[in-house]
Backbone as CSV, one residue per row, in Angstrom:
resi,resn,N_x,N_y,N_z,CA_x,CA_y,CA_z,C_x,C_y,C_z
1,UNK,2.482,37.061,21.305,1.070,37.360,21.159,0.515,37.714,22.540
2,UNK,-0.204,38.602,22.647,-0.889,39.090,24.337,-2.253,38.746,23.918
3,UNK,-2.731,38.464,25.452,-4.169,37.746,25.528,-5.030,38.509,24.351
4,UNK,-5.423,40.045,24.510,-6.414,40.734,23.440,-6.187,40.075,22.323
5,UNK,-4.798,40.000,21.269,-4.657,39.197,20.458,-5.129,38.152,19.934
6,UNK,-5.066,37.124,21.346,-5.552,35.796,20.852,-7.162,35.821,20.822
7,UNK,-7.454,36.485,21.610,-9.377,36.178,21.149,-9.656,37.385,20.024
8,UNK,-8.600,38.219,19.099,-8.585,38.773,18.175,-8.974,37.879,16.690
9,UNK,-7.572,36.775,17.413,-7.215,35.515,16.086,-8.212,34.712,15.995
10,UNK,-9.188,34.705,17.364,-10.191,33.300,17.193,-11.660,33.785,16.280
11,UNK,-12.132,32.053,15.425,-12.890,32.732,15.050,-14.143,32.974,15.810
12,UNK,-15.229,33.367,15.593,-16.314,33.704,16.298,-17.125,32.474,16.636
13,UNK,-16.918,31.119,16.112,-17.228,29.937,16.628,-16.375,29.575,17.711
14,UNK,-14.931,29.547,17.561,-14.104,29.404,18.584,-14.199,30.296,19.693
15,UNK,-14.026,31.413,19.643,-14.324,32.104,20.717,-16.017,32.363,21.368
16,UNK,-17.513,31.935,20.666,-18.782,31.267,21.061,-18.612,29.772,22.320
17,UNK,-17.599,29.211,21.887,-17.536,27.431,22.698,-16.135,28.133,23.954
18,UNK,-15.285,28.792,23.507,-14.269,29.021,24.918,-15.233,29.892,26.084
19,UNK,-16.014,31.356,25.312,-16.803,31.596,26.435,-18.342,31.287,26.838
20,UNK,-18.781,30.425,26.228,-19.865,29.334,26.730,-19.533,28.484,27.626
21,UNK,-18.108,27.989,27.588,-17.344,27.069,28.976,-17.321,27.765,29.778
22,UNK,-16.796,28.809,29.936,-16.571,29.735,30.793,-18.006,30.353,31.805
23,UNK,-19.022,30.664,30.818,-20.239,30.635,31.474,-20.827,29.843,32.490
24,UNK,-20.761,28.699,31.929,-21.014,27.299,32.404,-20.340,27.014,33.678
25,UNK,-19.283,26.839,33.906,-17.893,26.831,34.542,-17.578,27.618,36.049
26,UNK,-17.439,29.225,35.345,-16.918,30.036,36.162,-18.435,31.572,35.807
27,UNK,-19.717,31.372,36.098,-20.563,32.601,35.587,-20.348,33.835,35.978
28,UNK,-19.464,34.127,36.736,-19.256,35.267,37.564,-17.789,36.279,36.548
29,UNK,-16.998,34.958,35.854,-16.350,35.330,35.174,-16.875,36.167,34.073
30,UNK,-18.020,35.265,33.196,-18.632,35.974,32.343,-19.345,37.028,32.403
31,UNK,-19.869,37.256,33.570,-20.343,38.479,33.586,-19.357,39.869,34.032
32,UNK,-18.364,39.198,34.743,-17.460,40.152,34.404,-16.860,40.951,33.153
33,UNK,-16.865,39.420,32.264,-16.582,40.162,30.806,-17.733,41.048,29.963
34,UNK,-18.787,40.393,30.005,-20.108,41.402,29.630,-20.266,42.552,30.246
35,UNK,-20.138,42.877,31.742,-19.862,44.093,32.216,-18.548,45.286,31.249
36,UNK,-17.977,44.599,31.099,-16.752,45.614,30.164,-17.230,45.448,28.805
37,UNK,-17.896,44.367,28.188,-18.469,44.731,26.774,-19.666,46.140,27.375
38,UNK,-20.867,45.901,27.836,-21.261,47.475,28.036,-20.438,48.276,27.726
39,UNK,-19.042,48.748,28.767,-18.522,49.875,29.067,-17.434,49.869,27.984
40,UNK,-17.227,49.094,26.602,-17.056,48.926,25.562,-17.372,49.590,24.817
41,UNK,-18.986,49.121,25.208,-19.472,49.842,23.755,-20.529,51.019,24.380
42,UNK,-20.713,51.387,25.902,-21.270,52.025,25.814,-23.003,51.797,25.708
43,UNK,-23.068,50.548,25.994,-24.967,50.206,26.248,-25.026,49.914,27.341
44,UNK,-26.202,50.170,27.772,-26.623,49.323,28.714,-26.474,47.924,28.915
45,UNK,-26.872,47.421,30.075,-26.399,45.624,30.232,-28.096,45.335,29.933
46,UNK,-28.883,45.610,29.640,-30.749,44.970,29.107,-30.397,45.273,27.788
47,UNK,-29.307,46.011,27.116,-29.353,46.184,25.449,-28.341,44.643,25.069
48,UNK,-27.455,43.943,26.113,-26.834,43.120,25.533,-27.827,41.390,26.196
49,UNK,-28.407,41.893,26.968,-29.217,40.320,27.646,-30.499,40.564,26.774
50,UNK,-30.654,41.517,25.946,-31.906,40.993,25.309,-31.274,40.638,23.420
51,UNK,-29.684,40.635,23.573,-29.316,39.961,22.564,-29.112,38.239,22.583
52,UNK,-29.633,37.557,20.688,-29.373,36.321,20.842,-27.794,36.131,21.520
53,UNK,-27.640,34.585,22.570,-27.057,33.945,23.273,-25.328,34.333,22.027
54,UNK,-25.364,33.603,20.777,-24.626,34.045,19.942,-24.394,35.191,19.877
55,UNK,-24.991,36.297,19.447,-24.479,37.367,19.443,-23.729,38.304,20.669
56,UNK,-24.240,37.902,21.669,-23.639,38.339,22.955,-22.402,37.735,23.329
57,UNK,-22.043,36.469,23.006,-20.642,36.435,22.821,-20.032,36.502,21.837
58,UNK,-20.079,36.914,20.705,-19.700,37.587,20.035,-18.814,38.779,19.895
59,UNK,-20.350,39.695,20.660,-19.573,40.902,21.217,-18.494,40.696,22.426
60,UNK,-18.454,40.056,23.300,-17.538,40.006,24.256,-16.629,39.445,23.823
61,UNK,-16.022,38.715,22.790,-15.272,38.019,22.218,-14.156,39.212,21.927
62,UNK,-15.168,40.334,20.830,-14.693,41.737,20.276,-14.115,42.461,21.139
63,UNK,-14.737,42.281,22.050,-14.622,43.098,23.067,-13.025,43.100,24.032
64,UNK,-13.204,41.584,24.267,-11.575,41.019,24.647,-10.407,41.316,23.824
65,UNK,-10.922,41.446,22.583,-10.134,41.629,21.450,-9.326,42.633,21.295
66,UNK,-9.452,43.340,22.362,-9.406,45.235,22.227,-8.275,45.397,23.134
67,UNK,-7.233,46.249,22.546,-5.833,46.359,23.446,-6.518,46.496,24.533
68,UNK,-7.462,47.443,25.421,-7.584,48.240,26.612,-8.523,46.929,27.323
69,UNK,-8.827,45.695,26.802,-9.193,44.523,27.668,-8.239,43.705,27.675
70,UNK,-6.795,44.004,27.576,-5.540,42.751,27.679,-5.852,42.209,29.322
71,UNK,-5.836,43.195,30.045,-5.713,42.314,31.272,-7.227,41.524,31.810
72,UNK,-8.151,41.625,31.055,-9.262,40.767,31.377,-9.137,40.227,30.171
73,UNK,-8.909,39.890,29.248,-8.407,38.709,28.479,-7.669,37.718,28.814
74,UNK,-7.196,38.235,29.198,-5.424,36.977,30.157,-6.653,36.360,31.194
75,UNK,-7.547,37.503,31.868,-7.798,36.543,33.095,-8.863,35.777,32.879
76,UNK,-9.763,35.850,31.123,-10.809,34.955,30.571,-10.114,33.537,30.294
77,UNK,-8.846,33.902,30.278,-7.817,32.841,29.277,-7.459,31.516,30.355
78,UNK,-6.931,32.305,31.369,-7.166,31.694,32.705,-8.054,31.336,33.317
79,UNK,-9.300,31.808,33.671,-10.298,31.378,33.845,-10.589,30.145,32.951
80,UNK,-10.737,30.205,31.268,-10.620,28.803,31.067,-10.281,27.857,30.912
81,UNK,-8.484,27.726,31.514,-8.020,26.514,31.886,-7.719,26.291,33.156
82,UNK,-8.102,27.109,33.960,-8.333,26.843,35.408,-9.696,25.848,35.053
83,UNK,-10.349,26.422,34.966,-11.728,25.733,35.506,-12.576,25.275,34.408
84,UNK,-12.438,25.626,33.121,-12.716,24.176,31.489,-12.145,23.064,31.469
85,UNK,-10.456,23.277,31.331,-10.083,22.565,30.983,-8.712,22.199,31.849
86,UNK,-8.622,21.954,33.031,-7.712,22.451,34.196,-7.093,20.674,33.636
87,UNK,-7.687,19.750,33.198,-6.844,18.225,32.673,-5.662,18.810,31.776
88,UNK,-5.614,19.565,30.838,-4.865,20.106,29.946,-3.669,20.765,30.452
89,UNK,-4.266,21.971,31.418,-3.272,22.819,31.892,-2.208,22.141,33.196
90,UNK,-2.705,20.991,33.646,-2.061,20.347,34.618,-0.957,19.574,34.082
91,UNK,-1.394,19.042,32.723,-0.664,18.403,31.710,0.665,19.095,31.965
92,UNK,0.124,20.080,30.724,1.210,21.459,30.328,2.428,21.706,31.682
93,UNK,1.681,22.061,32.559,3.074,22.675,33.591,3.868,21.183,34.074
94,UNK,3.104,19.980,34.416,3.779,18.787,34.638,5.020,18.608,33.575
95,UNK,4.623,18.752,32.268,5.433,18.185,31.011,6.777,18.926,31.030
96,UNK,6.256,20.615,31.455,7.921,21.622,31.561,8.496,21.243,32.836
97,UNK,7.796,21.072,33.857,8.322,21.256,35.320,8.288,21.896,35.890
98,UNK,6.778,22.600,36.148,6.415,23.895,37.082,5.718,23.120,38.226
99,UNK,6.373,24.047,38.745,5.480,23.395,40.278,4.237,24.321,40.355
100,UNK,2.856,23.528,40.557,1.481,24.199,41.310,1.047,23.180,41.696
101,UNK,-0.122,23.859,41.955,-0.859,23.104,43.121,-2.619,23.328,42.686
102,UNK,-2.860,21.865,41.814,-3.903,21.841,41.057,-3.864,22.937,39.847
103,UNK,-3.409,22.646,39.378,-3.194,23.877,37.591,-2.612,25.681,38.312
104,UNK,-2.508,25.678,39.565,-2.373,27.055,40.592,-0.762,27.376,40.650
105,UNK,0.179,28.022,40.019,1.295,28.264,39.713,1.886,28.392,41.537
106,UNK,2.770,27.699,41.989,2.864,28.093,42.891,4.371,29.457,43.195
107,UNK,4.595,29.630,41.610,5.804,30.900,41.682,4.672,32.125,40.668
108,UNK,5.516,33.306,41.176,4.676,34.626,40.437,5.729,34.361,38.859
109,UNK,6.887,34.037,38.922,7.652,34.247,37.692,8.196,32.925,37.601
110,UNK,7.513,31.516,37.064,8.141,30.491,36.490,9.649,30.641,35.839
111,UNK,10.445,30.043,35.935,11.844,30.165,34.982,11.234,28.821,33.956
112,UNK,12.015,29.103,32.550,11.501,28.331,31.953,12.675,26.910,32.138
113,UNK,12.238,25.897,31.295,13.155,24.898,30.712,14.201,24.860,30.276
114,UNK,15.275,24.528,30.042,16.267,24.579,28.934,15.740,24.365,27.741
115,UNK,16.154,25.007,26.655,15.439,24.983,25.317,15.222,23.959,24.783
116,UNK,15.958,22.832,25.094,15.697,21.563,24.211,14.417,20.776,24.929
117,UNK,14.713,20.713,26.314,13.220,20.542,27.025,11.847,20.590,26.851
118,UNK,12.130,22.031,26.504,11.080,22.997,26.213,10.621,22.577,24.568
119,UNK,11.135,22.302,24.047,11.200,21.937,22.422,10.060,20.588,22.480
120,UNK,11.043,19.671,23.066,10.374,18.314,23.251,9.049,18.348,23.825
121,UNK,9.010,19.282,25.114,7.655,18.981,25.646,6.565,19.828,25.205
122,UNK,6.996,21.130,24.233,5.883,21.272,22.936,5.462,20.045,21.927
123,UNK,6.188,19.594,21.683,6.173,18.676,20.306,5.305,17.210,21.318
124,UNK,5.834,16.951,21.988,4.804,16.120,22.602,3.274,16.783,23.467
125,UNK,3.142,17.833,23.636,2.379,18.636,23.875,1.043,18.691,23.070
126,UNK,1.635,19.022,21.805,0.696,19.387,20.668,0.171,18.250,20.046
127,UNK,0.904,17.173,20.180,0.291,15.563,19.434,-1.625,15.220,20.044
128,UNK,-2.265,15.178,19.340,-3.371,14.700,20.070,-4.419,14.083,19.015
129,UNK,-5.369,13.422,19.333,-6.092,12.778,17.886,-6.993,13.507,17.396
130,UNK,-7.440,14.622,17.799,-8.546,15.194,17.115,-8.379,16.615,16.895
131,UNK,-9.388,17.709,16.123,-8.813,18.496,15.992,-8.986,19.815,16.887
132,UNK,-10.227,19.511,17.608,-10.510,20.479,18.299,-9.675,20.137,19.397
133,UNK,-8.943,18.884,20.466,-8.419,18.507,21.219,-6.492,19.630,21.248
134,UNK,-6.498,19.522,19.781,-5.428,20.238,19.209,-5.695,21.545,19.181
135,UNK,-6.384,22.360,18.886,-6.917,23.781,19.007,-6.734,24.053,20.295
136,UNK,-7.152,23.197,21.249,-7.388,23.770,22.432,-5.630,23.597,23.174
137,UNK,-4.901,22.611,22.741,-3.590,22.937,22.935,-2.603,24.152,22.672
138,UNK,-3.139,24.273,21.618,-2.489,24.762,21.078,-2.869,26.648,21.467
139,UNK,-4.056,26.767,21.803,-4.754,27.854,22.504,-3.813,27.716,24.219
140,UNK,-4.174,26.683,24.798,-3.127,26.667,25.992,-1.847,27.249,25.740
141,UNK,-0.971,26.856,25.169,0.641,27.122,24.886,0.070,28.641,24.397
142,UNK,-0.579,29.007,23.511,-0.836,31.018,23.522,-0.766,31.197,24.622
143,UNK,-2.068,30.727,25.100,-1.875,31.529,26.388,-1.486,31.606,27.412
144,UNK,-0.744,30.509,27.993,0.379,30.425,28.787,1.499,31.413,28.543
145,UNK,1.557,31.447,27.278,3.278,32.136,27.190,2.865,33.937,26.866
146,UNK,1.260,33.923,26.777,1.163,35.457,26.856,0.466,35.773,28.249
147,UNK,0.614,35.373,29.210,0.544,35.577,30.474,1.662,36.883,31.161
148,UNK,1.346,37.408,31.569,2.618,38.659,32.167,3.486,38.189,32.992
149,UNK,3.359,36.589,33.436,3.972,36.265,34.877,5.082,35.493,33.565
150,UNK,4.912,35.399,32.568,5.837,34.284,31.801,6.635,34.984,30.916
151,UNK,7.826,34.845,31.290,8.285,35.345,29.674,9.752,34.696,29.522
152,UNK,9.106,33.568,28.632,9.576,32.242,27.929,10.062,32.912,26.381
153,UNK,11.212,33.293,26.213,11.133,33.604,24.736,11.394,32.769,23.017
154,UNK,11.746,31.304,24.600,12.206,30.454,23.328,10.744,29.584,22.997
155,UNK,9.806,29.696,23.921,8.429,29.329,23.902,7.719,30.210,22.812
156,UNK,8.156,31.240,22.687,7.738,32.383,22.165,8.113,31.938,20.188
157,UNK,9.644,31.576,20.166,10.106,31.292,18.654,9.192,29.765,18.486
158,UNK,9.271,29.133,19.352,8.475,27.703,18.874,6.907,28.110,18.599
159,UNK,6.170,28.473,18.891,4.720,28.925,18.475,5.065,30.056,17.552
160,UNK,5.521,30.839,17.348,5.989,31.132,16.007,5.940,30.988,14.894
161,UNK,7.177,29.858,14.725,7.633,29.056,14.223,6.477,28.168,13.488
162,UNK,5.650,27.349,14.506,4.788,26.406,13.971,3.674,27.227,13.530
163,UNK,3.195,28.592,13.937,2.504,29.179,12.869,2.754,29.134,11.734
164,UNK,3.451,29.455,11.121,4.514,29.834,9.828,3.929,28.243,8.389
């Protein structure tokens, strides 16, 4: 799955609360992404700030959604586990065995796990008590493994897989 994809799959509540964090969080990010919804769709930036708060991410949601925003999708995706939810993503690379430095990859091309590794520390990965706690895991592991710097393919059959 590549980043456009995943804010393809989300619904418009889910993708309302990932880039409301993001607002909140990182604002410079978001307006980066509203800058390319304009040049999206072709309005002005006073035709989308005088839309309701909802509807404006909405559109940028759509907007990410769109093959020709993959690479500012990946970097919305990043942006929100760098700086939303950076407890999660610190998790995640601890559990495989990536080395960074504060959720900050310190290789351009991670090698992955051995597969059984990698197996286990999904499955303990994804356990959590609630359901949005789980969404948002489970949104991590997307988008980790649709990152361009990663290409995990047995990461790739396990999210798959548990779609199915």
């Amino acid at each position: 799955m590549r980043p456009y994809q995943i804010f393809a799959a989300m619904s418009p509540e889910r993708g309302r609360t990932v880039l409301q964090s993001i607002g909140e969080a990182a604002p410079g990010a978001l307006v980066q992404a509203l800058g390319a919804t304009c040049s999206a769709m072709r309005v002005r930036p006073v035709f989308l700030t005088k839309q309701p708060p909802e509807k404006r991410l909405e559109l940028v949601r759509k907007t990410l959604a769109r093959v020709s925003a993959d690479e500012l999708a990946e970097e919305m995706l990043a942006v929100y586990f760098l700086h939303c939810r950076k407890d999660l993503l610190i998790e995640w690379l601890d559990a495989v065995g990536i080395e960074h430095e504060d959720g900050a990859l310190k290789s351009d091309r991670p090698a992955p796990p051995d597969d059984g590794k990698l197996a286990d520390a999904v499955a303990r990965f994804r356990t959590a008590d609630d359901e949005a706690a789980r969404a948002d895991r489970l949104l991590l592991l997307r988008a980790f493994t649709a990152q361009s710097a990663v290409d995990w393919p047995a990461l790739d059959r396990l999210l798959a897989a548990a779609a199915d």
